[in-house]
Each structure stands twice: as structure tokens, then as C-alpha cells.
N, CA and C atoms as a LAMMPS dump frame, in Angstrom:
ITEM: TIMESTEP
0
ITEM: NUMBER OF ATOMS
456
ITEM: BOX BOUNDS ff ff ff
-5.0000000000000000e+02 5.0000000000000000e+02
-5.0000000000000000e+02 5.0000000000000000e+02
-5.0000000000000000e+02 5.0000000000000000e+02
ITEM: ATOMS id mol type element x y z
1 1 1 N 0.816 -1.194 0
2 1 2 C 0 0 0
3 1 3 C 0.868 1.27 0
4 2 1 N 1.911 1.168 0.74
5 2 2 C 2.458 2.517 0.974
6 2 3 C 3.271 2.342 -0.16
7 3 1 N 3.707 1.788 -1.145
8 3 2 C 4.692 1.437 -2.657
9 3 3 C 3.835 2.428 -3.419
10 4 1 N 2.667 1.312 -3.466
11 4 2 C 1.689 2.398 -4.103
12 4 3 C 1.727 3.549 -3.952
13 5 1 N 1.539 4.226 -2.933
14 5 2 C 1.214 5.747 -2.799
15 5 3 C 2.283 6.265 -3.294
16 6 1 N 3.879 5.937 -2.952
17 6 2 C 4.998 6.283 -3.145
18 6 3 C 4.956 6.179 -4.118
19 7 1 N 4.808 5.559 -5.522
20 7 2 C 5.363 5.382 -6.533
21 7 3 C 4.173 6.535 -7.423
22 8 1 N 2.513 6.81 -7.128
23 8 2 C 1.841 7.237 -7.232
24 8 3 C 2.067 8.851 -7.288
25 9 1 N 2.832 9.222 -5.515
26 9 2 C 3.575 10.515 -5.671
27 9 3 C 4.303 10.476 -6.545
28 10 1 N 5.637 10.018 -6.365
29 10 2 C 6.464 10.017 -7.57
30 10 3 C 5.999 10.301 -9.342
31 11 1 N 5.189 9.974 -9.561
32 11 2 C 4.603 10.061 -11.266
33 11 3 C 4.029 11.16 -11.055
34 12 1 N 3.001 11.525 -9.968
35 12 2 C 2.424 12.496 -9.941
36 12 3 C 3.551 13.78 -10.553
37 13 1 N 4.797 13.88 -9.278
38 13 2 C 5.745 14.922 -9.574
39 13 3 C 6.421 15.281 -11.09
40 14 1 N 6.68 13.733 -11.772
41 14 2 C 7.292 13.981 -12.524
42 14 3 C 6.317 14.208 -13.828
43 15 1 N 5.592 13.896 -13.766
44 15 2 C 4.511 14.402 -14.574
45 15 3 C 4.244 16.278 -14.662
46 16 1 N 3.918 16.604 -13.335
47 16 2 C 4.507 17.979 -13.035
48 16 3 C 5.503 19.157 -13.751
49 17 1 N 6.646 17.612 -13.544
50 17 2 C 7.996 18.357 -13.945
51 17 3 C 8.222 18.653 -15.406
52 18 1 N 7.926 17.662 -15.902
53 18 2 C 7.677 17.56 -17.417
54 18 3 C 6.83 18.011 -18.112
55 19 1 N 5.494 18.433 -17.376
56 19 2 C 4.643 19.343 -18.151
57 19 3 C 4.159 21.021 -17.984
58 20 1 N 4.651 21.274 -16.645
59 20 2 C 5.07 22.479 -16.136
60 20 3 C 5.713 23.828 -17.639
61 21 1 N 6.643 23.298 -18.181
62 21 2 C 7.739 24.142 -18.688
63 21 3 C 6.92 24.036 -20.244
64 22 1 N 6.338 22.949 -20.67
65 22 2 C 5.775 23.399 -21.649
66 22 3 C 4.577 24.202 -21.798
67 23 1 N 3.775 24.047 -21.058
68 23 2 C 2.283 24.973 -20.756
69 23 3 C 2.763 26.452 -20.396
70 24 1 N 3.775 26.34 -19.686
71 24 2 C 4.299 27.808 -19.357
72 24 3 C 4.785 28.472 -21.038
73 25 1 N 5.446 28.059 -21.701
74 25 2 C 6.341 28.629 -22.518
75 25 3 C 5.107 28.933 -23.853
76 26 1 N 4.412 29.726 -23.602
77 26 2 C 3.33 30.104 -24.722
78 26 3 C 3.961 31.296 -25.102
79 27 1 N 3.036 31.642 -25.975
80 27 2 C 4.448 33.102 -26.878
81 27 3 C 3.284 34.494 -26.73
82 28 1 N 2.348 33.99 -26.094
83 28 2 C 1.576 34.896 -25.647
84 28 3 C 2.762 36.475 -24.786
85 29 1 N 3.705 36.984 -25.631
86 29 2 C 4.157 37.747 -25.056
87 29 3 C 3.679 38.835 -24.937
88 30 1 N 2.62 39.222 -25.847
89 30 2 C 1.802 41.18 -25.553
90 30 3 C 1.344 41.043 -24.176
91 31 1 N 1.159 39.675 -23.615
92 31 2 C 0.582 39.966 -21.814
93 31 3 C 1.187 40.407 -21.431
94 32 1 N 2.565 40.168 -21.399
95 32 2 C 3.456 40.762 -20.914
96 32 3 C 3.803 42.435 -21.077
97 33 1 N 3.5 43.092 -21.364
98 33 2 C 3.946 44.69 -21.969
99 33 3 C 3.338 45.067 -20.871
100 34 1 N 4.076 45.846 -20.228
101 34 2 C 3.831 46.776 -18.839
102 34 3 C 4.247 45.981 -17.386
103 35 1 N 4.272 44.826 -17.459
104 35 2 C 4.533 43.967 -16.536
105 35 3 C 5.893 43.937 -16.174
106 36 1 N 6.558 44.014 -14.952
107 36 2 C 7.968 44.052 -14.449
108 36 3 C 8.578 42.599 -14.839
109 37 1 N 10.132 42.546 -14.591
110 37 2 C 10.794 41.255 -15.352
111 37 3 C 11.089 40.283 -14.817
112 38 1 N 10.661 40.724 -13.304
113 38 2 C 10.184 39.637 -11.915
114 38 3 C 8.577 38.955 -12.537
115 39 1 N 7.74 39.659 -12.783
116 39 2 C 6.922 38.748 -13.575
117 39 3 C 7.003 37.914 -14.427
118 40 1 N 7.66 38.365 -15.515
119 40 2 C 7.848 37.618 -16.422
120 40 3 C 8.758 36.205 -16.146
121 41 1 N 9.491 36.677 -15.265
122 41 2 C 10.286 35.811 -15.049
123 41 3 C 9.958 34.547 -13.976
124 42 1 N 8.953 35.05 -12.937
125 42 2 C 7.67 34.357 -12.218
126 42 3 C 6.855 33.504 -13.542
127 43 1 N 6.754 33.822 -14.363
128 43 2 C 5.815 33.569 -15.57
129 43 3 C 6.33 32.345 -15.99
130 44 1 N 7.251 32.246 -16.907
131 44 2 C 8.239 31.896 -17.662
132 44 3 C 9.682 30.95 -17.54
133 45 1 N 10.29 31.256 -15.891
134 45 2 C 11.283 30.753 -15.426
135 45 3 C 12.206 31.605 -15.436
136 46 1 N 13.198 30.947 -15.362
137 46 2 C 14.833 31.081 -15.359
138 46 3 C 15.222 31.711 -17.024
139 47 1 N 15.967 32.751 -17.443
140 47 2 C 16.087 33.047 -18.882
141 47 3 C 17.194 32.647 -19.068
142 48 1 N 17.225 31.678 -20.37
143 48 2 C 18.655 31.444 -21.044
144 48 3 C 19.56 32.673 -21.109
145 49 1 N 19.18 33.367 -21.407
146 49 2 C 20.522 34.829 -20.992
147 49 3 C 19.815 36.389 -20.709
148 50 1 N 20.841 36.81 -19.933
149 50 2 C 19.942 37.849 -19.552
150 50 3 C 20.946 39.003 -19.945
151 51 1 N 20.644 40.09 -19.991
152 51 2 C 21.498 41.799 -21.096
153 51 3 C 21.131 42.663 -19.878
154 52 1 N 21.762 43.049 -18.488
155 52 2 C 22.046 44.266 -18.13
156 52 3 C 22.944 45.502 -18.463
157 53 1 N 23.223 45.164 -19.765
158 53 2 C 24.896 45.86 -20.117
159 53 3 C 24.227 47.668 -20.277
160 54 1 N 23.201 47.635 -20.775
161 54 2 C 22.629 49.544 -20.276
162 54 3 C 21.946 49.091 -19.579
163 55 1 N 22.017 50.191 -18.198
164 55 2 C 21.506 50.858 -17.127
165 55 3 C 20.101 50.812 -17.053
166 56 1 N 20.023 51.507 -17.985
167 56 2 C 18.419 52.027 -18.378
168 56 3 C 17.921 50.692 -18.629
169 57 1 N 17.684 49.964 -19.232
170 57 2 C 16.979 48.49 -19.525
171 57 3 C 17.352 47.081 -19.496
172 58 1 N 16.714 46.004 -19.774
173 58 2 C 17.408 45.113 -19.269
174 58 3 C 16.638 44.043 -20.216
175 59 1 N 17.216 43.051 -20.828
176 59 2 C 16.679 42.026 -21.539
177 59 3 C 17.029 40.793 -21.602
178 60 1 N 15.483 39.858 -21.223
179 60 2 C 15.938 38.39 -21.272
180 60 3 C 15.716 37.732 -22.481
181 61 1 N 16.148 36.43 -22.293
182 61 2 C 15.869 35.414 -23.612
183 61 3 C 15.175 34.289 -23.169
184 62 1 N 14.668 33.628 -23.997
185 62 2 C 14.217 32.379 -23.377
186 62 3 C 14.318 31.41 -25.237
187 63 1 N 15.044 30.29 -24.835
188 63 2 C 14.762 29.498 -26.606
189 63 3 C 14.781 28.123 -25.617
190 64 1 N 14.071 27.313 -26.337
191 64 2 C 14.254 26.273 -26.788
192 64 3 C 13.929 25.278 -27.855
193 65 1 N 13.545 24.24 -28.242
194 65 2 C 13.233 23.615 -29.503
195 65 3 C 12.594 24.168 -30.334
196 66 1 N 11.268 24.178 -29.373
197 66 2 C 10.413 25.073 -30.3
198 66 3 C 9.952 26.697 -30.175
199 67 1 N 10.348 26.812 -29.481
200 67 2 C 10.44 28.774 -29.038
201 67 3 C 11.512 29.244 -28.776
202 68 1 N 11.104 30.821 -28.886
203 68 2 C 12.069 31.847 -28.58
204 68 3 C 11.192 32.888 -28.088
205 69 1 N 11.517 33.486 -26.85
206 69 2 C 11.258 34.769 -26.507
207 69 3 C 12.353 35.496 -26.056
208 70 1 N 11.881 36.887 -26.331
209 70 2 C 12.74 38.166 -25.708
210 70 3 C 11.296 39.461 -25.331
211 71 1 N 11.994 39.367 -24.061
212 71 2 C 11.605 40.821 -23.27
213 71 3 C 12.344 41.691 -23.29
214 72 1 N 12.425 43.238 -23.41
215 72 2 C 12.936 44.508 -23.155
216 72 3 C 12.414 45.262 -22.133
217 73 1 N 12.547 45.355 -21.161
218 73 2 C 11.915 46.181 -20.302
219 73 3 C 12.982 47.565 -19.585
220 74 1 N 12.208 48.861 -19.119
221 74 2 C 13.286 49.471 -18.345
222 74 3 C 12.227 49.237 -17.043
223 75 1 N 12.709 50.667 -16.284
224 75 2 C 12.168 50.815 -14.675
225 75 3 C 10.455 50.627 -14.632
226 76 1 N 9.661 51.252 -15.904
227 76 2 C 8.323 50.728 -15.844
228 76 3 C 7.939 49.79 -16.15
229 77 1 N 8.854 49.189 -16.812
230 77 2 C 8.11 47.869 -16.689
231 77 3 C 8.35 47.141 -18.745
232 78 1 N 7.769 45.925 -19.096
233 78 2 C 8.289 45.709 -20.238
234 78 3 C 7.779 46.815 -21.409
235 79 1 N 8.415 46.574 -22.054
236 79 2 C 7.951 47.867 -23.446
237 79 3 C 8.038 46.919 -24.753
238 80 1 N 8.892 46.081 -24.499
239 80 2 C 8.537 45.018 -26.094
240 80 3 C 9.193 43.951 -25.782
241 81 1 N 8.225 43.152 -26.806
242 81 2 C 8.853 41.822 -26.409
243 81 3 C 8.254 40.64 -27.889
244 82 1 N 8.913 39.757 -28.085
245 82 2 C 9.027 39.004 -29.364
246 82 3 C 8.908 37.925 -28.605
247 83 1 N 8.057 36.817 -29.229
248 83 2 C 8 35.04 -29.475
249 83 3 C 7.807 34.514 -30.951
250 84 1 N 8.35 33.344 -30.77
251 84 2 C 8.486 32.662 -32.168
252 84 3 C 8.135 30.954 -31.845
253 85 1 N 7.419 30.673 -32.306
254 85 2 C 6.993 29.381 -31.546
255 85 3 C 6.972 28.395 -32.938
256 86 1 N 7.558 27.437 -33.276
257 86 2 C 7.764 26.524 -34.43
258 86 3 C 6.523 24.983 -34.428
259 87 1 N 6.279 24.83 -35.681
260 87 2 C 5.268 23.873 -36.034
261 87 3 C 6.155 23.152 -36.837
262 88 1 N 5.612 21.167 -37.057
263 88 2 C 6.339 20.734 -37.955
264 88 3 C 5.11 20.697 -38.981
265 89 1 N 3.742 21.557 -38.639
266 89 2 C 2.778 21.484 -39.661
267 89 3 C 2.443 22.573 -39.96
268 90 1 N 1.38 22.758 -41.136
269 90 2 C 0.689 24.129 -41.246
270 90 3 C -0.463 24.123 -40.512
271 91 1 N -1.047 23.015 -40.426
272 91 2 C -2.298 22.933 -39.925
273 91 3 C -1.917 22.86 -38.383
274 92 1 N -1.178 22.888 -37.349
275 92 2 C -0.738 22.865 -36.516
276 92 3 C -0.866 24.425 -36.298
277 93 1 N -0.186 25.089 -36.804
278 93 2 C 0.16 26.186 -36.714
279 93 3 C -0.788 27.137 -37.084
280 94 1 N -1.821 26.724 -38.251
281 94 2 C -2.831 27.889 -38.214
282 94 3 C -3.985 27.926 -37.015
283 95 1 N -4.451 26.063 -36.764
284 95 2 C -5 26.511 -35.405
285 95 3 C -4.134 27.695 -33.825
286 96 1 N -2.713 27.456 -33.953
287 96 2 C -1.915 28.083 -32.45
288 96 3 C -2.239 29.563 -32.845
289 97 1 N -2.476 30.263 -34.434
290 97 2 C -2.95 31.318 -34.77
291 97 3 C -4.052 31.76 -34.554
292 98 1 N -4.888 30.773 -34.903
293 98 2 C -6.753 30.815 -34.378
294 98 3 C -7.321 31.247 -33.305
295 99 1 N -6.322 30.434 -32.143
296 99 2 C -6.162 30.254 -30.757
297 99 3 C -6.092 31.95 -30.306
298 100 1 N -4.562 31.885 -30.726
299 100 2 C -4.474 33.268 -29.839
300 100 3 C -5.262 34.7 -30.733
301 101 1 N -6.077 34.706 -31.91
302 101 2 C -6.622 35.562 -32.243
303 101 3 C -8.113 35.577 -31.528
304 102 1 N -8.404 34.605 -31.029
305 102 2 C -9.806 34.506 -30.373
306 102 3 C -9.64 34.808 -29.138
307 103 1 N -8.415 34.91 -28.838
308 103 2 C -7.975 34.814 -26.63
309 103 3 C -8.019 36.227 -26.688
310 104 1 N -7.383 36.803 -27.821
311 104 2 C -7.397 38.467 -27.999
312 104 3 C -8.593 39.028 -28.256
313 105 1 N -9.408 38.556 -28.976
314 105 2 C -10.699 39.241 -29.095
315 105 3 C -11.724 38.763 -28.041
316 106 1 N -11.465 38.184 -27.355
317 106 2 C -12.313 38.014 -25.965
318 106 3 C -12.051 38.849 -24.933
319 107 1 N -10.791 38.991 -25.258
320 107 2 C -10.386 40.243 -24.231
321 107 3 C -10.053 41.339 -24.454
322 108 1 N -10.782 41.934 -24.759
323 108 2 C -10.871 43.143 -25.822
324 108 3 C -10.149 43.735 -26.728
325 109 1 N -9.061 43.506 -27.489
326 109 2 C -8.295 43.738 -28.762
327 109 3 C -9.392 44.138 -29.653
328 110 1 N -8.602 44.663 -30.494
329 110 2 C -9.006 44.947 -31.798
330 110 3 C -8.179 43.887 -32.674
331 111 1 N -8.952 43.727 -33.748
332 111 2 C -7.947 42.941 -34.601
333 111 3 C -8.131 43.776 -36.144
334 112 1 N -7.008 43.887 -36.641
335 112 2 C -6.707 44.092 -38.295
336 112 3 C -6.306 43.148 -38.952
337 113 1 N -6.944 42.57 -40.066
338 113 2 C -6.249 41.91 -41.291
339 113 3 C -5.61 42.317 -42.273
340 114 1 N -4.085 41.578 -41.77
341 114 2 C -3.617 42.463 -42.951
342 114 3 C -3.27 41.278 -44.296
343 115 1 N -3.356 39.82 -44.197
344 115 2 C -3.399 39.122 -45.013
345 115 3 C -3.969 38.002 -43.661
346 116 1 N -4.265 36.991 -44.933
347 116 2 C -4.411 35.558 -44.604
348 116 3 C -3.763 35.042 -43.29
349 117 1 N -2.712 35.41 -43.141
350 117 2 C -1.417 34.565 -42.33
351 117 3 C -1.09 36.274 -41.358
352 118 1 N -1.326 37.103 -41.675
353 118 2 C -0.759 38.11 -41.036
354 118 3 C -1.712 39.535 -40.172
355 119 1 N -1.738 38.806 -38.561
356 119 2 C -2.864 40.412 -38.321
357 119 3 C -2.296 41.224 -37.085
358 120 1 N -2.528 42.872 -37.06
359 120 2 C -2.27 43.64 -36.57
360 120 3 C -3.588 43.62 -35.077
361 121 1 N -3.241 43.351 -34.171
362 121 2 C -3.648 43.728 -32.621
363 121 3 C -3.741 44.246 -32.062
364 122 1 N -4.788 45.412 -31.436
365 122 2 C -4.355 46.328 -30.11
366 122 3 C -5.201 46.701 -29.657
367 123 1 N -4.981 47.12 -28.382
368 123 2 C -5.767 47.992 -27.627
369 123 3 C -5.33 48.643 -26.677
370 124 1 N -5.713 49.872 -26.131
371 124 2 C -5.202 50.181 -25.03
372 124 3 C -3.742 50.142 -24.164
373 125 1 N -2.607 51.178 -25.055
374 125 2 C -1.163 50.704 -24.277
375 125 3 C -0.42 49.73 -25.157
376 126 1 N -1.155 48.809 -25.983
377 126 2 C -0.616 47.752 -26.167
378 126 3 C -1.077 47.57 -28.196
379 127 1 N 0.28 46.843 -29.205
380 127 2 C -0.194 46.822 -30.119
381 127 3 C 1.104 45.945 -30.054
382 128 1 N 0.553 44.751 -31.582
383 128 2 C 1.148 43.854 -31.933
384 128 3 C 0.952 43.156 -33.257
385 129 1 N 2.053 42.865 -33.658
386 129 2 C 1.722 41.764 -35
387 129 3 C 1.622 40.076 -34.9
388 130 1 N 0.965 39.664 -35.432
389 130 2 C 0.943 37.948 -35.04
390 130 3 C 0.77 37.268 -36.574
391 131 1 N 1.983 36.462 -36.898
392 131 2 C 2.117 36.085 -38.405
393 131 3 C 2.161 34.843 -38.245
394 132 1 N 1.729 34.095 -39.231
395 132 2 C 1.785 32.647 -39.517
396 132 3 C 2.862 32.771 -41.1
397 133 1 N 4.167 31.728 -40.88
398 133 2 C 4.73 32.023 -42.155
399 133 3 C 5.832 30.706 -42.087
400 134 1 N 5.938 30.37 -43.304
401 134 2 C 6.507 28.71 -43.397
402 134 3 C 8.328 29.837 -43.019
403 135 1 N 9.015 28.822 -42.816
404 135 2 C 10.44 28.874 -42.806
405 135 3 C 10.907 27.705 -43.921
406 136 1 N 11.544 28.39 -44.781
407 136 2 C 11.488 27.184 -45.801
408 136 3 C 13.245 26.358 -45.858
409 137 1 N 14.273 27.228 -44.506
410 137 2 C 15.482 26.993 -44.431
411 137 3 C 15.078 25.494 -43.596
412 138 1 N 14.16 25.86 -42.498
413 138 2 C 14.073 24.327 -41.69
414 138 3 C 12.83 23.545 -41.714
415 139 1 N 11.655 24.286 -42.785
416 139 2 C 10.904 23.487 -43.397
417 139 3 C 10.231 23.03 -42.19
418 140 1 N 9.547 24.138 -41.452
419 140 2 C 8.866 24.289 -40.432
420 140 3 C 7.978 25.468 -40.601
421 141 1 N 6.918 25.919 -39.674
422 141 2 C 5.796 26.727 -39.774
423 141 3 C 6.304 27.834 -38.341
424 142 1 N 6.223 28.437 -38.318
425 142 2 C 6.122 29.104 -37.145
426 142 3 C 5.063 30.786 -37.06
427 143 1 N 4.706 31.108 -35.771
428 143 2 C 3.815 31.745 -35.412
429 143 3 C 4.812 33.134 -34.936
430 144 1 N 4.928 33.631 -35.018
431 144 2 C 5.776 35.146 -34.307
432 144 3 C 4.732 35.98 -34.285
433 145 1 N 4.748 36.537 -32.804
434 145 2 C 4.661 38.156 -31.939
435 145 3 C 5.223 38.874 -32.345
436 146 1 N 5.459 40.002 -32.4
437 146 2 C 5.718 41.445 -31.932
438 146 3 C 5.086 42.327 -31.33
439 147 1 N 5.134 42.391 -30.083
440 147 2 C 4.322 43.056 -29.349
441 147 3 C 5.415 44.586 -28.567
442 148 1 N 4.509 45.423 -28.983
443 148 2 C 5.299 47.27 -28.558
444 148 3 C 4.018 47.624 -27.284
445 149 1 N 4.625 48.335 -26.382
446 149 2 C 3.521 49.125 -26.095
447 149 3 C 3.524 50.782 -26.334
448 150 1 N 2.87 51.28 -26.193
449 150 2 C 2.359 52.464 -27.025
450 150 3 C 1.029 53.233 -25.924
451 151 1 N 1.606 54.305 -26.136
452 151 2 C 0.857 55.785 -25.33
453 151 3 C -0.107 56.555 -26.827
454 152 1 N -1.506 56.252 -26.219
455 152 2 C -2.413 56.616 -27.163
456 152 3 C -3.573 55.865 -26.943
């Protein structure tokens, strides 16, 4: 009985461990714009490298297989920030597009079309691009952010 439970915890954790870092690593980075780099970093984890080299701002990274992010933030907080999140499909990848164009218009964005694969985002403080576009060097799909924030 007590194997059981033990071995029960055990899977539980590592199950945890192993699915923790992917659910976290969404490229949902426009949440981020205005948010300090203790958040993000609460958010996100530990950053593969971090840029204090000016005073004034400070920028992390985050990559792995299939992503990449970067934050820029100074003393108020982030001001821009980029994700790139890779598909080995199209159809993979136009739903992760679908996804986050509907998470945005539920929560109040505006959305612009500016093609098929390519739309402009914003509201309030906050504006962004979100593209769907093959990479034809590694013959993969990927989704990229650009998210600015903006006074207006």
C-alpha cells in the first residue's frame, strides 16, 4: 500500500515536472507589456541569458526547440517583447494562430487583417503583429509576436 502511494507521488511529480515548462512557454508575449521582469520571469522561469549591459533596460531570452522569446523592459516595466513558436505542420500552426486571435478578441483587442497569415492587434497601451509564415530553411511553420507598447 504505501509502494503504491509512493510510486503514485512520484509520477504524480514527474509528470509535473515535465509538463510544467511546456504549458508555461506560450508566446503569448503582448501579456506581458507593462509587466515588471520579476513577472515575467515568475511567468516563464529562469532566462537562457539575460542583457544588463545599459543601465536604463534590461533584456531576457528564453529558446528552446520550439520557441524563442525576448523581453525589453526598463524601470516601468516591459515595453517590447518578441516570441516565435515553431510547427512541424501548417495545420498545426494555423489553429496556435486561431487560438491566440480569439484569446485576444475576448479580451478586448481589436484585430486588423492584414493578409491571410498576417494580423495587426491592439488595444489600449498595447499593439502587436501575429504572423503565420513557413520557414522554408528548416521546413517548419512558425507563429511570431511582436508586441510594442504604445501611449495613445
Amino acid at each position: 500500500m504505501k509502494a503504491t502511494r509512493l510510486i503514485t507521488i512520484i509520477l504524480l511529480i514527474l509528470l509535473f515536472i515535465f509538463l510544467s515548462p511546456s504549458s508555461a512557454q506560450n508566446i503569448n508575449v503582448h501579456e506581458m507589456i507593462g509587466e515588471k521582469i520579476s513577472t515575467v520571469i515568475s511567468k516563464y522561469g529562469k532566462p537562457a541569458h539575460r542583457d544588463k549591459s545599459n543601465p536604463a533596460m534590461e533584456c531576457i531570452f528564453y529558446k528552446s526547440k520550439s520557441h524563442q522569446l525576448v523581453f525589453v523592459a526598463n524601470k516601468k516595466g516591459v515595453f517590447q517583447a518578441e516570441g516565435c513558436k515553431r510547427f512541424t505542420n501548417k495545420r498545426t500552426a494555423e489553429k496556435e494562430l486561431r487560438k491566440i486571435i480569439t484569446a485576444c478578441n475576448r479580451k478586448g483587442y481589436s484585430t486588423d487583417t492584414v493578409n491571410v497569415s498576417e494580423f495587426n492587434i491592439h488595444k489600449k497601451g498595447v499593439r502587436f503583429n501575429v504572423m503565420l509564415m513557413e520557414n522554408n530553411f528548416s521546413k517548419k511553420y512558425e507563429v511570431k509576436i511582436k508586441a510594442n507598447k504604445y501611449e495613445g
